[in-house]
TINUKOL-439458 format. One record per residue (C-alpha): y, z, x; residue in one letter; residue number from 1. Coordinates in steps of 0.5 Angstrom, whole numbers. Last residue first. Layout:
# TINUKOL-439458
<c2 = Y c3 = Z c1 = X residuo = a num = NUM>
...
***
This chain:
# TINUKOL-439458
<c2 = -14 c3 = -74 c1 = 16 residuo = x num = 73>
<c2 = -9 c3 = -76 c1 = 22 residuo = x num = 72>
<c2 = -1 c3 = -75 c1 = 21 residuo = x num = 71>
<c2 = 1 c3 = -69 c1 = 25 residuo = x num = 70>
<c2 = 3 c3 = -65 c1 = 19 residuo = x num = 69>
<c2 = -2 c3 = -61 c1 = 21 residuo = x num = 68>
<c2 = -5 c3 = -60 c1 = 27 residuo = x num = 67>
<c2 = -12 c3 = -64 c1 = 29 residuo = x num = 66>
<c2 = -18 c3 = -59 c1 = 31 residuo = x num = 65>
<c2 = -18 c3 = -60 c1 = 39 residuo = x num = 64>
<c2 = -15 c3 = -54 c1 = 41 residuo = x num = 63>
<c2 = -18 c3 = -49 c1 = 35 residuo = x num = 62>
<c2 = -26 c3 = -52 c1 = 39 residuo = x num = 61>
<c2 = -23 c3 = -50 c1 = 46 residuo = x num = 60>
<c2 = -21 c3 = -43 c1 = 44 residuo = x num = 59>
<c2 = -25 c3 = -41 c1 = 40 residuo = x num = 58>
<c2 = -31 c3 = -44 c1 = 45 residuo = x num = 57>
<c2 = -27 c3 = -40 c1 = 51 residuo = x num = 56>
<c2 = -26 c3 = -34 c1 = 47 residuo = x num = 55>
<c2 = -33 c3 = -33 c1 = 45 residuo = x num = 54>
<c2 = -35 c3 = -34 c1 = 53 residuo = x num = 53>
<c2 = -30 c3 = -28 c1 = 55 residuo = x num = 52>
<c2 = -33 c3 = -24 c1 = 49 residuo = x num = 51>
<c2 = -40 c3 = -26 c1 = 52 residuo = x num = 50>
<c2 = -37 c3 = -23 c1 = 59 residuo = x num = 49>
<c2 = -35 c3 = -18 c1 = 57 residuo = x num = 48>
<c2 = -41 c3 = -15 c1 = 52 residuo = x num = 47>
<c2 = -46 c3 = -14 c1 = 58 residuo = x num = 46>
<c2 = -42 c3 = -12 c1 = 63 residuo = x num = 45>
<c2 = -40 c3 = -6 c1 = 58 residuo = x num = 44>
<c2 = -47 c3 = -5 c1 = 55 residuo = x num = 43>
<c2 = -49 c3 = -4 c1 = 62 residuo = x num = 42>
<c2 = -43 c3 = 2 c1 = 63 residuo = x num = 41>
<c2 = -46 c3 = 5 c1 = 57 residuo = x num = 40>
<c2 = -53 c3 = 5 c1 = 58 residuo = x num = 39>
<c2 = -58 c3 = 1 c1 = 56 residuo = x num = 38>
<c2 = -64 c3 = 2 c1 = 52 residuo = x num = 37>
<c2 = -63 c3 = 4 c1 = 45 residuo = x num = 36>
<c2 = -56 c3 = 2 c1 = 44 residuo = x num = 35>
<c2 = -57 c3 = -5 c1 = 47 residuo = x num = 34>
<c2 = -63 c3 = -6 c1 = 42 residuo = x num = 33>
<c2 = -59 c3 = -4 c1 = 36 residuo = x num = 32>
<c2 = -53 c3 = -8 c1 = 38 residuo = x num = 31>
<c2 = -58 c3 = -14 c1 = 39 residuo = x num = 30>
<c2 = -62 c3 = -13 c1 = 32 residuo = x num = 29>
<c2 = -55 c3 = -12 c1 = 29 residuo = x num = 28>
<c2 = -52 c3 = -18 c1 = 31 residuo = x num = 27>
<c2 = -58 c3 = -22 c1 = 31 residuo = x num = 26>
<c2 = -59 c3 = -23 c1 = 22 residuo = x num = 25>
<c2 = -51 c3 = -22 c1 = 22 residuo = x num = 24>
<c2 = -49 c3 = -27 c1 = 27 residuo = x num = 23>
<c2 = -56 c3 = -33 c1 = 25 residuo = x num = 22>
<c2 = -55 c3 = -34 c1 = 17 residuo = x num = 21>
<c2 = -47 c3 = -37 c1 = 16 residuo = x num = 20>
<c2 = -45 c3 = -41 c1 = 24 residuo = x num = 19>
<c2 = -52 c3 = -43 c1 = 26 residuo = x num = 18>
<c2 = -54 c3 = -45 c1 = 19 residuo = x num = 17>
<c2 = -47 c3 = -49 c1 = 18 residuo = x num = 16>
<c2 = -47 c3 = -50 c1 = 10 residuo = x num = 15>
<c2 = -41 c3 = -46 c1 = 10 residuo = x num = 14>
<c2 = -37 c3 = -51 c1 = 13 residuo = x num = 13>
<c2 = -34 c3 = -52 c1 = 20 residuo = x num = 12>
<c2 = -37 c3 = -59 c1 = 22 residuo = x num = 11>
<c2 = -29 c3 = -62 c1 = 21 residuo = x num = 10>
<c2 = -30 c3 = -66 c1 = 15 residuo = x num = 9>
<c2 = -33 c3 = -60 c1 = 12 residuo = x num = 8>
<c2 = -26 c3 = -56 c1 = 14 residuo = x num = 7>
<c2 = -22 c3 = -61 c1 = 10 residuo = x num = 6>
<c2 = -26 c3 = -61 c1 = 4 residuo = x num = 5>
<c2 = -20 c3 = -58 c1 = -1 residuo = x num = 4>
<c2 = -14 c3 = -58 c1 = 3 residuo = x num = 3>
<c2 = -12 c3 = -52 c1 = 8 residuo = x num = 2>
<c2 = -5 c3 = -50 c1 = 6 residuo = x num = 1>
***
């Protein structure tokens, strides 16, 4: 169970305007013009390696949160 005000302590709360108002004001507006004016094959080579990216920071930022039960608060 996560504690109460563990994930501010950590930079991940809700107050985060990067993380809470950016993705669903950009993401329709960029998957609208990609639809528009791209072709599929481009829309591919496009979104792979920004999943690739993604995946990485997720990666990177899960790997240094502290474990639980490792003792560090």
């Amino acid at each position: 169970m996560i504690e109460q005000g563990s994930l501010t302590r950590h930079g991940l709360g809700p107050n985060k305007p990067a993380t809470g108002v950016a993705p669903p004001i950009a993401g329709p507006v960029l998957g609208g013009h990609l639809t528009e004016h791209l072709d599929r094959r481009r829309i591919f080579s496009t979104n792979l390696p920004m999943g690739a990216v993604a995946l990485a920071v997720a990666a990177t930022v899960l790997l240094r949160l502290p474990r639980p039960g490792s003792g560090s608060r």
